[in-house]
C-alpha positions as CSV (number, residue, x, y, z in Angstrom):
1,X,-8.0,7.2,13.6
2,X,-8.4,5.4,10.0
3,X,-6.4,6.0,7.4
4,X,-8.9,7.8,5.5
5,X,-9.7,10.1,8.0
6,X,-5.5,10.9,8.2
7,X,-5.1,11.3,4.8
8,X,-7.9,13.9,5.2
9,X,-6.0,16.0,7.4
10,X,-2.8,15.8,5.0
11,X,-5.1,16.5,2.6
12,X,-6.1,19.9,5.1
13,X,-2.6,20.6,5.6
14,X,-2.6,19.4,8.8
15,X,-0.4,16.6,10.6
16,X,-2.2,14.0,12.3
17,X,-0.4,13.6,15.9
18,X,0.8,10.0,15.0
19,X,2.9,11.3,12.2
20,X,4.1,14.7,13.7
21,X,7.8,13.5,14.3
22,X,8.0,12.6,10.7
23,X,7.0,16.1,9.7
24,X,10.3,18.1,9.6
25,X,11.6,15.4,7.0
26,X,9.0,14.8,4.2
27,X,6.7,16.9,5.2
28,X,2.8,17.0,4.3
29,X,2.9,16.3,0.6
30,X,5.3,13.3,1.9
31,X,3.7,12.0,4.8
32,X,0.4,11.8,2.0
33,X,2.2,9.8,-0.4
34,X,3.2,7.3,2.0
35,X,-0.3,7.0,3.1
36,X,-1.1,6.4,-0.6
37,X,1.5,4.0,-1.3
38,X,1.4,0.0,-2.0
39,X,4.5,-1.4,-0.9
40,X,5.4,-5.5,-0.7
41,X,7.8,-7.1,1.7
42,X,9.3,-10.6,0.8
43,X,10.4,-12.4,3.7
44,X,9.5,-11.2,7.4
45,X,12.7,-12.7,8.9
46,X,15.5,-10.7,10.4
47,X,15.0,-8.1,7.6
48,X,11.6,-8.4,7.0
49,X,10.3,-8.3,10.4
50,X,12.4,-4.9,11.0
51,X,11.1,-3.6,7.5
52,X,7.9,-4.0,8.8
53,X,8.0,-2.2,11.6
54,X,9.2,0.4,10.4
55,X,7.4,1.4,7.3
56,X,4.5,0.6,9.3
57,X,5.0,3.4,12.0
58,X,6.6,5.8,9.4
59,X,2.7,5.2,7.9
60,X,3.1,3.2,4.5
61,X,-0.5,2.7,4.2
62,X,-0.7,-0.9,2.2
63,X,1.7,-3.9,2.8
64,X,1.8,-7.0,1.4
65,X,3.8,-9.5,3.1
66,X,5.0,-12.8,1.5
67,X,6.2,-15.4,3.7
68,X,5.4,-18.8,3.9
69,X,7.8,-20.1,7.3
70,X,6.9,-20.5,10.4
71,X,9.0,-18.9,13.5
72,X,11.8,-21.3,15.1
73,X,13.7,-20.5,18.3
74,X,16.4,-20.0,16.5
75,X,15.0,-17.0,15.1
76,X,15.0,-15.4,19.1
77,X,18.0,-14.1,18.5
78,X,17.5,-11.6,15.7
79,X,14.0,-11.5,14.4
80,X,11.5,-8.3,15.9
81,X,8.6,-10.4,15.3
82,X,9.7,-13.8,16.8
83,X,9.0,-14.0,20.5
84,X,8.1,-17.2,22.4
85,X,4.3,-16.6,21.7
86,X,5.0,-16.5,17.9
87,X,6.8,-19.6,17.9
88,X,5.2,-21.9,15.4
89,X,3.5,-19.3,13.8
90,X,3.6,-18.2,10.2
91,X,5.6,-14.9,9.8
92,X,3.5,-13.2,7.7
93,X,0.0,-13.8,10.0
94,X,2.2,-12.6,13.0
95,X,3.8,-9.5,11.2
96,X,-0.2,-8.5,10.1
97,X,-1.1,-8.9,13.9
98,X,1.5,-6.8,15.1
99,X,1.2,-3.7,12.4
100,X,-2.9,-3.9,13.3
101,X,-2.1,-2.9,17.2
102,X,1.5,-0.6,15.6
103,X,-0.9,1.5,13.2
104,X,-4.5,1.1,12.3
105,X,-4.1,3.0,9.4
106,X,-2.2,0.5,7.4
107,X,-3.8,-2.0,5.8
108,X,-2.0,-5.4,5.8
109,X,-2.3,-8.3,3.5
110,X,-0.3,-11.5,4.8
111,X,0.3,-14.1,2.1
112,X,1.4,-17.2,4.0
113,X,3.2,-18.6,1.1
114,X,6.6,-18.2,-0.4
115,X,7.1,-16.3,-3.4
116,X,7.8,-18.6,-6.8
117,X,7.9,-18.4,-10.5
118,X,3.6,-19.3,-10.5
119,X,2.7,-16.1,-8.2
120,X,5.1,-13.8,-8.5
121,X,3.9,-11.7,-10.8
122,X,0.8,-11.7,-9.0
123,X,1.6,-10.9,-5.3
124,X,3.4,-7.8,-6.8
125,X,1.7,-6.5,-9.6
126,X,0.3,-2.8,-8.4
127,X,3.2,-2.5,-6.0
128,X,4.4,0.9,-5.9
129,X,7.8,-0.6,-4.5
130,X,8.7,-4.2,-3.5
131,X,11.6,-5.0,-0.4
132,X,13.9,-7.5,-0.8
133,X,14.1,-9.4,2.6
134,X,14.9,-13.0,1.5
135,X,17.8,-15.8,2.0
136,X,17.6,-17.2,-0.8
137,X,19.8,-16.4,-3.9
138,X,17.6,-18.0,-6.4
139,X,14.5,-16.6,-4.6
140,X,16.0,-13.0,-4.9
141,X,17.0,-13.3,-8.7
142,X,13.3,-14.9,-9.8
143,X,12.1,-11.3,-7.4
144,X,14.7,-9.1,-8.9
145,X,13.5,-10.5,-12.5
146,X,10.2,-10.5,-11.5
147,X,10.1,-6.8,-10.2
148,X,12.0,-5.1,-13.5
149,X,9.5,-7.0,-16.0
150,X,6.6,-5.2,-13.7
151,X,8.8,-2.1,-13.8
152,X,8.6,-1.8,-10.0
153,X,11.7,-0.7,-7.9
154,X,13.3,-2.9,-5.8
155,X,15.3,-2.9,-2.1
156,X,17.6,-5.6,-2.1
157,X,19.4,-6.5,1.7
158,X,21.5,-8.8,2.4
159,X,23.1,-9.2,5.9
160,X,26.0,-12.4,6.8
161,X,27.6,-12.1,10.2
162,X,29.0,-8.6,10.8
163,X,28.8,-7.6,7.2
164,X,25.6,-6.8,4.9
165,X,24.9,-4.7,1.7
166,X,22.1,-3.1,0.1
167,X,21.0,-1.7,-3.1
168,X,18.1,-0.1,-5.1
169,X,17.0,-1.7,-8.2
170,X,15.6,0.5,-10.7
171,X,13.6,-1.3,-14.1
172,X,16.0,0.0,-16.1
173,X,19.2,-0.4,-14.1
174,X,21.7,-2.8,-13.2
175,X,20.1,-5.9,-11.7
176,X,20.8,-8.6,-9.0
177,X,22.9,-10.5,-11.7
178,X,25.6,-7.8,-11.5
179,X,25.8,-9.2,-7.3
180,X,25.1,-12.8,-7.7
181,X,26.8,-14.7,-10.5
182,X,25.1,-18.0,-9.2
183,X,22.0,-18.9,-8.0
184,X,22.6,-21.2,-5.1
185,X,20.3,-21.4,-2.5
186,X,22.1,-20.1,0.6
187,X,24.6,-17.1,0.8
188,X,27.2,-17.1,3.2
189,X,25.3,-16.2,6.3
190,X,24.6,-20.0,6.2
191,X,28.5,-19.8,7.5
192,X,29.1,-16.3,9.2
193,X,25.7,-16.2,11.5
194,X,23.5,-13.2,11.8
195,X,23.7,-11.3,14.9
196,X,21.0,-8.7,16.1
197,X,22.8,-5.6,14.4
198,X,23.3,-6.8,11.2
199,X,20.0,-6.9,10.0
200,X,18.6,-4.5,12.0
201,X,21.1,-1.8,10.3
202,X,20.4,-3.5,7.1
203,X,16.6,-3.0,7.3
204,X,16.9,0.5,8.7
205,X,18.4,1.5,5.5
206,X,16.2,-0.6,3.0
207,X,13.6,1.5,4.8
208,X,15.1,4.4,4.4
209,X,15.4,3.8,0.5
210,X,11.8,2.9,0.3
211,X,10.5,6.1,1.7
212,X,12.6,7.7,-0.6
213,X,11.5,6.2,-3.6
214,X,8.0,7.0,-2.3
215,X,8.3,10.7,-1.5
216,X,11.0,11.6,-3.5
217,X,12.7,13.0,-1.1
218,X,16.5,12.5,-0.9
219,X,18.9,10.9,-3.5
220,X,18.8,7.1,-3.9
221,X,21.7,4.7,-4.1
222,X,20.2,3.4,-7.8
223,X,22.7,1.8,-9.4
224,X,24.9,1.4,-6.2
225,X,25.7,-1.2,-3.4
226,X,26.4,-0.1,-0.1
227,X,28.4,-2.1,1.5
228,X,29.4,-2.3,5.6
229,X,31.2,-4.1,7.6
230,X,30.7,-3.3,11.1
231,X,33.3,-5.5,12.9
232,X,36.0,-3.4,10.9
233,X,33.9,-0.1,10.7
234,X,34.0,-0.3,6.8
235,X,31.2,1.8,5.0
236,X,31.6,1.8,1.1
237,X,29.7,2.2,-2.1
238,X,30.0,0.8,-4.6
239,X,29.3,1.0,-8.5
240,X,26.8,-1.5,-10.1
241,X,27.5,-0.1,-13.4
């Protein structure tokens, strides 16, 4: 089934059976708007790649995904999309393959490039909301920038060993600068690791915010960072104000 002829059905009241499990949460009018929406994903790493999947099945119906590396081995030990077929392959061409046999009715658009100061603004102009999956604190500043001058909302993740956080960015909220005092290039997972979990729960919550933001339904964490820590079983919010 194509997406037009789902979003004809929504459009009929009806559920198409591929999105019948998500129809006790956002409903119809929801499961329409996600059809409908224009969502980018930077990076399609441990965050990205799990991102992905799942705004995919949950039936986002455009993603754009920006990443310009290539799968390693040691990316086996976290990443969805890396298996030892993808090895040597660019992320983003291997995250479009997989959404085409996930869900025909998104329509993908790899960019096999990473995201700096000269295209930024292009990649994500028309997004209706743009994830934050990269490792790079400088990269996530110039997308954090980037995203409130195109007053777009942003997901921001970030994951280090058994600890991560994540927040929404609103245009007119607090930004990344209220996180990230200096714009080195690596965080601390450089140090700490990241095991399967981490970014798996990150993701599953940046997700979570993103079909929010696109249906409306449920309350945001704008202007907040969740913090966990899963070794310790720490959970906490905090202000951004």
């Amino acid at each position: 089934m194509a997406a037009k002829d789902s979003l004809e059905m929504l459009s009929r009241g009806e559920f198409p059976e591929r999105y019948q499990r998500n129809s006790g949460t956002i409903g119809v009018a929801g499961q329409k708007r996600l059809l409908e929406a224009r969502v980018a994903v930077v990076g399609a790493g441990g965050l990205g790649g799990s991102v992905i999947e799942l705004l995919a099945r949950q039936g986002v119906g455009f993603l754009r995904i920006i990443d310009g590396d290539c799968f390693a081995l040691h990316n086996l030990n976290r990443q969805l999309l890396a298996t030892r077929s993808t090895l040597g392959k660019n992320k983003a061409e291997v995250a479009a393959a997989r959404i085409a046999e996930v869900n025909p009715d998104v329509e993908v658009h790899a960019v096999p490039q990473m995201l700096e100061e000269k295209n930024a603004k292009t990649l994500l102009d028309g997004m209706d909301v743009i994830v934050d999956a990269l490792d790079s604190i400088a990269s996530r500043l110039l997308l954090c920038e980037t995203a409130q001058k195109l007053r777009i909302p942003l997901v921001h993740a970030a994951i280090a060993g058994w600890t991560g956080q994540v927040a929404t960015i609103l245009p007119d909220g607090p930004g990344l600068e209220k996180i990230y005092r200096t714009p080195m290039q690596k965080g601390i997972e450089a140090e700490l690791g990241t095991p399967a979990p981490t970014p798996a729960l990150a993701a599953a919550v940046q997700t979570r915010e993103v079909v929010k933001l696109l249906t409306g339904i449920g309350e945001t964490i704008a202007g907040k960072l969740l913090y966990f820590d899963t070794e310790q079983n720490i959970y906490e919010m905090l202000s951004l104000e």
